[in-house]
N, CA, C and O of each residue as an XYZ file, in Angstrom:
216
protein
N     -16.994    -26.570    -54.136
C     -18.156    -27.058    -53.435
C     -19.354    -26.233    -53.906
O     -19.275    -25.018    -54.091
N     -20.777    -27.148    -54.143
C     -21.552    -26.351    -54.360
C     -22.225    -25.731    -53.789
O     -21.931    -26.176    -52.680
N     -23.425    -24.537    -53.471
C     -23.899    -23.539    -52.879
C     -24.919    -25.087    -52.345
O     -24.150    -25.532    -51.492
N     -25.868    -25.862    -52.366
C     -26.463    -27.122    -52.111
C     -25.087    -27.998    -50.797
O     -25.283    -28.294    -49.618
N     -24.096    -28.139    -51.442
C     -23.285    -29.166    -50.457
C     -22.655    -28.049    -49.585
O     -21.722    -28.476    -48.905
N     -22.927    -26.699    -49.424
C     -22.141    -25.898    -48.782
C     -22.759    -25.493    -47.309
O     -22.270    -25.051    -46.270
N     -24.467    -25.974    -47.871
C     -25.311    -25.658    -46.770
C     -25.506    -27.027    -46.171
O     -25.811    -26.956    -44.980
N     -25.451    -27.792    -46.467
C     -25.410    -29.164    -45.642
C     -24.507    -28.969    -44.933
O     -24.738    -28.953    -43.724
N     -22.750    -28.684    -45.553
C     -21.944    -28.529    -44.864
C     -21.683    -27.760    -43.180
O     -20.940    -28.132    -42.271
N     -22.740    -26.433    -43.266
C     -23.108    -25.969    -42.030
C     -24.333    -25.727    -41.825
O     -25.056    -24.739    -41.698
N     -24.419    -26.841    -41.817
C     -26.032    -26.822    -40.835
C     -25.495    -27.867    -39.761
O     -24.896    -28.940    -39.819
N     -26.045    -26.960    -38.648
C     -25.627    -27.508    -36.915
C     -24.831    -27.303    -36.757
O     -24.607    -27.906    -35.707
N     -23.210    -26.347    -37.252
C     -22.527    -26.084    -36.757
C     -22.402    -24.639    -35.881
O     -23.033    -23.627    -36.186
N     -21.880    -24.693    -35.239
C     -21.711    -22.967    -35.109
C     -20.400    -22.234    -35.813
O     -19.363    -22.577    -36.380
N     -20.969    -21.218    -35.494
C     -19.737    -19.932    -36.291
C     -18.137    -19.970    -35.656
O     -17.145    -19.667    -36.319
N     -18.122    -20.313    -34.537
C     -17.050    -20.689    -34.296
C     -16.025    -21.744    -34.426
O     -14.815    -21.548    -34.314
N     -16.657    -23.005    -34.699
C     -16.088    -23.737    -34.524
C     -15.830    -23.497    -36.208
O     -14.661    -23.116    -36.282
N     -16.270    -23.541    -37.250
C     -16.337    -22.945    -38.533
C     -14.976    -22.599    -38.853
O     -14.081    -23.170    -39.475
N     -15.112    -21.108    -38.032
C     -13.733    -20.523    -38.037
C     -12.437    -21.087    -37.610
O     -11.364    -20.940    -38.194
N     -12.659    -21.749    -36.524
C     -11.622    -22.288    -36.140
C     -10.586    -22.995    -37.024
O      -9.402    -22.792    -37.295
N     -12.068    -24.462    -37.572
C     -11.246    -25.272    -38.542
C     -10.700    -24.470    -39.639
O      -9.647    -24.907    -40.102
N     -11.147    -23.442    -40.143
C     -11.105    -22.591    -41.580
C      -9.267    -22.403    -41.565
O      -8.374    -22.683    -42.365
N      -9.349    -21.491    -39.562
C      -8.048    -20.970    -39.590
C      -6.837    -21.787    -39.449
O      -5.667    -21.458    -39.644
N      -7.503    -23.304    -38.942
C      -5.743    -24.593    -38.806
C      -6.069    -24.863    -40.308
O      -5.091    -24.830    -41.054
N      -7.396    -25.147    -40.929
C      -6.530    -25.702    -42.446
C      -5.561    -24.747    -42.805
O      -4.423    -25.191    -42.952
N      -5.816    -23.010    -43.061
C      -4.838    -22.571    -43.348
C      -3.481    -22.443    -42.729
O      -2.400    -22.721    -43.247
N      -3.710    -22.003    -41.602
C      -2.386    -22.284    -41.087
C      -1.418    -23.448    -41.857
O      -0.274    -23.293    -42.283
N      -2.235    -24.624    -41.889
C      -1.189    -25.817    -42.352
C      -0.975    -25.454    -43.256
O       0.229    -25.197    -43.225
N      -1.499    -25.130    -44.517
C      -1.292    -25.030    -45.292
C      -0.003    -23.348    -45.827
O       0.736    -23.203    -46.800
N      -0.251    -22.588    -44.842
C       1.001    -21.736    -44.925
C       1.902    -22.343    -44.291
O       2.921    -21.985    -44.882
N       2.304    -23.241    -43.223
C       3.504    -24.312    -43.186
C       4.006    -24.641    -43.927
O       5.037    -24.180    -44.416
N       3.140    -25.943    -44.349
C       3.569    -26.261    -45.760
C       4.221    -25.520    -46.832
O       5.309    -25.953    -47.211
N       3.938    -24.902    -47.160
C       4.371    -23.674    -47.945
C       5.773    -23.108    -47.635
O       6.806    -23.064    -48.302
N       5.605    -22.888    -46.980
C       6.665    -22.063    -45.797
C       7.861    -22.822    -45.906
O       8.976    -22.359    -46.144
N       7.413    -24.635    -45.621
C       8.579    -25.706    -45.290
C       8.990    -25.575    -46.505
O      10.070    -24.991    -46.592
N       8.355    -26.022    -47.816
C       8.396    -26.291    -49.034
C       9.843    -25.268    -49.369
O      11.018    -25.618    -49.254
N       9.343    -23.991    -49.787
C      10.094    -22.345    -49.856
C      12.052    -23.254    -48.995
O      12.955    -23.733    -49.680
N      12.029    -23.176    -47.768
C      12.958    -23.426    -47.050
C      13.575    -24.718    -47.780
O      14.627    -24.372    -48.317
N      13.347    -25.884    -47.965
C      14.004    -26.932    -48.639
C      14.164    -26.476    -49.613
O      15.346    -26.756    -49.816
N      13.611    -25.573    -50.994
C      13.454    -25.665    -52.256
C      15.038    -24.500    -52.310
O      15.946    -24.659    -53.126
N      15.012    -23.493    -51.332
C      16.319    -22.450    -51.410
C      17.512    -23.240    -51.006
O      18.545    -22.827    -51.533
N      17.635    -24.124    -50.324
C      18.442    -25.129    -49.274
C      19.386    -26.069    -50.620
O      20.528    -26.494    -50.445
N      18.738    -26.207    -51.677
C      19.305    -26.962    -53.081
C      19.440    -26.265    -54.304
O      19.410    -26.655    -55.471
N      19.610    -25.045    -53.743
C      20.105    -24.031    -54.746
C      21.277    -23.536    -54.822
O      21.543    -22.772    -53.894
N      22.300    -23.726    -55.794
C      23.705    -23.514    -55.557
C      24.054    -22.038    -55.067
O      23.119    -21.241    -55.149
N      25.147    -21.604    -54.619
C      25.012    -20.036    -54.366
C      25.099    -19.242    -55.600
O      25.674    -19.925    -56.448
N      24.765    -18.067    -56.066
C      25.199    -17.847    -57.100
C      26.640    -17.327    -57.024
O      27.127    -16.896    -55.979
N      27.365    -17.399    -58.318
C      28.686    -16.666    -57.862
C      28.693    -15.386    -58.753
O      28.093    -15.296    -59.824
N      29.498    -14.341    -58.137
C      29.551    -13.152    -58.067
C      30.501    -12.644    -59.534
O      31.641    -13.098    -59.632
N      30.048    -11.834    -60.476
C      31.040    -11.354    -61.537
C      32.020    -10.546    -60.895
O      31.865     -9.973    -59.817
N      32.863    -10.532    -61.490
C      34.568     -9.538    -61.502
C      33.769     -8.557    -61.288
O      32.701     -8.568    -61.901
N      34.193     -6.971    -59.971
C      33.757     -5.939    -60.383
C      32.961     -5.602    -59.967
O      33.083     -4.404    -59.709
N      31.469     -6.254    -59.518
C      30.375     -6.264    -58.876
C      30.487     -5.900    -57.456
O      31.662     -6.103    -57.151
N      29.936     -5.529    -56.596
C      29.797     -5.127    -55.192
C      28.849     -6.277    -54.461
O      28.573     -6.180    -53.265
């Protein structure tokens, strides 16, 4: 976004509400993430263990 569409972007808002949205996009977006991580280990075979190893 540019420094021009960034100030349109907050003008009339306040600082809070700002933050707010700032902190659920991220949040979702560490979900996401998070979910992603959990399915992606979930289809991973186990590894198996060499002779000998602990």
């Amino acid at each position: 976004m540019e420094l021009k569409d960034f100030g349109k972007y907050i003008r009339g808002k306040s600082v809070d509400k700002l933050l707010h949205r700032a902190r659920k996009s991220s949040l979702g977006r560490i979900l996401a993430s998070q979910k992603e991580l959990m399915v992606s280990t979930r289809r991973l075979p186990a590894a198996k263990r060499a002779t000998g190893t602990k």
